[in-house]
C-alpha positions, -999 to +999 in steps of 0.1 A: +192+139-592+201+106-565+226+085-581+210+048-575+240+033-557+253+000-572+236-022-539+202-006-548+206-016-583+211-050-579+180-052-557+167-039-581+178-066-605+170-095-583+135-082-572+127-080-610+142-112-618+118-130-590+085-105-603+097-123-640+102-155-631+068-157-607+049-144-639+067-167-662+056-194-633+025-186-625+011-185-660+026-222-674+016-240-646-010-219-625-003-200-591-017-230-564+015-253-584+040-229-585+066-231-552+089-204-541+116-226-547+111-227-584+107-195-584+140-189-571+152-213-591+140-198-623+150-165-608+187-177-602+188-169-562+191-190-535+156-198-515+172-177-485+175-145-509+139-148-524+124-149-489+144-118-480+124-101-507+095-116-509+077-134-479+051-158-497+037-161-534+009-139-524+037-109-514+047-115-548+014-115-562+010-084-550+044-069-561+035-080-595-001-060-590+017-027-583+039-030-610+007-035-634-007+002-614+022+019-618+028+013-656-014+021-653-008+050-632+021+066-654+004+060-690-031+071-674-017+107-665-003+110-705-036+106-717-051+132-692-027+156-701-032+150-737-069+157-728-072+182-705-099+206-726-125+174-724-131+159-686-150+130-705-122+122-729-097+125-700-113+107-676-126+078-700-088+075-713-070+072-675-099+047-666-098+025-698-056+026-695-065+017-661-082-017-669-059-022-699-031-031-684-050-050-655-066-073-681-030-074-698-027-101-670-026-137-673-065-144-667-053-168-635-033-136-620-065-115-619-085-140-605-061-151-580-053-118-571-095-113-564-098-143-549-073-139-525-087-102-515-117-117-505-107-145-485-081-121-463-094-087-466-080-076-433-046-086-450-042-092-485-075-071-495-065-042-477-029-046-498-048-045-528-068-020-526-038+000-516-029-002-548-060+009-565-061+035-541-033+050-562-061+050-587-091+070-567-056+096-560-048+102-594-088+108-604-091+129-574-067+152-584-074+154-618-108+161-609-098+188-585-076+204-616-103+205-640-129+225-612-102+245-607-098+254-641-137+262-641-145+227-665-163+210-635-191+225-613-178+241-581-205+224-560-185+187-574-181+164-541-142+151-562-136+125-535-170+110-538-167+115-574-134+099-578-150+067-559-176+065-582-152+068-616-131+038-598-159+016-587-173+018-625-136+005-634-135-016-613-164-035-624-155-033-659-127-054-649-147-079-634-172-079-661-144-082-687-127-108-668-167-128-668-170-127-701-198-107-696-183-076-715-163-083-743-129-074-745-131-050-775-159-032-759-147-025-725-136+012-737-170+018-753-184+009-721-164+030-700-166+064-723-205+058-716-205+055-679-181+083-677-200+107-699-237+094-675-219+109-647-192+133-659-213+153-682-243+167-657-212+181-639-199+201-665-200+234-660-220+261-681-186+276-700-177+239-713-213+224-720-214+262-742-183+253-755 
């Protein structure tokens, strides 16, 4: 295993320090009043040293998105390997971990974060759905493991598939984050649109089981 050498580690310090401090930030007084120098102050570096990391608040906004999909991403594969002899289950756990942790976010983050995707998608959307692209991966190839293990229909389109999981996600985000769907029933929600189009795909030796 590569020993993290001691410069990397205090990058690594610092860089979570600022992601810290921005959230601490952005959440008390909102993202629009928050400056990058009181984020560096808070962060204890010098202005210079937060610019070398982190070129505007919405680079950090960003940062602090992909540190929400990796924590999603990581938690999301435990509960597929925990559920490997169900595609519903499996599937319906990832995505509801998935939105978890996105909703975990101050309400202002999420919005910001949407808000700014759709004012710059060249830029800042394309960022973001980087990120969630991590997502449509992960489902792909969990997908792709369960029809090779003869659970899923060999005729199963996973890419296409894996799109349509996310985009339900997705928009149980944004529905959650309206107020349309309430919180406690985002999972319910979820295990429903997942077992719509999960369950026609099943093959014959798991609908028999």
């Amino acid at each position: 295993m590569k020993q993290i050498s001691i410069r990397d580690k205090k990058r690594l310090q610092t860089s979570t320090a600022i992601l810290e401090s921005a959230k601490r930030l952005f959440t008390r007084q909102g993202f629009e009043h928050t400056t990058m120098e009181q984020i560096a102050e808070d962060a204890v570096v010098a202005t210079g040293t937060l610019y070398n990391y982190y070129t505007s608040k919405g680079d950090i906004l960003v940062a602090i998105m992909a540190e929400h999909a990796a924590r999603s991403l990581t938690e999301g594969s435990s509960l597929y390997v925990a559920n490997l002899e169900n595609p519903v289950e499996a599937l319906s756990e990832m995505i509801s971990r998935y939105t978890a942790v996105f909703l975990s976010l101050e309400p202002n983050l999420l919005g910001k974060s949407i808000a700014l995707a759709l004012e710059n998608p060249q830029t800042m959307g394309q960022r973001l759905f980087s990120i969630d692209y991590q997502l449509i991966t992960q489902l792909e190839q969990a997908l792709k493991e369960m029809q090779e293990q003869g659970r899923l229909i060999h005729s199963l389109n996973t890419q296409d598939t894996a799109y349509l999981l996310y985009s339900m996600g997705f928009m149980s985000i944004l529905l959650s984050y309206a107020g349309v769907l309430p919180a406690p029933g985002t999972e319910e929600y979820i295990k429903r649109q997942v077992t719509q189009i999960i369950e026609p795909r099943l093959s014959k030796k798991v609908k028999k089981g």
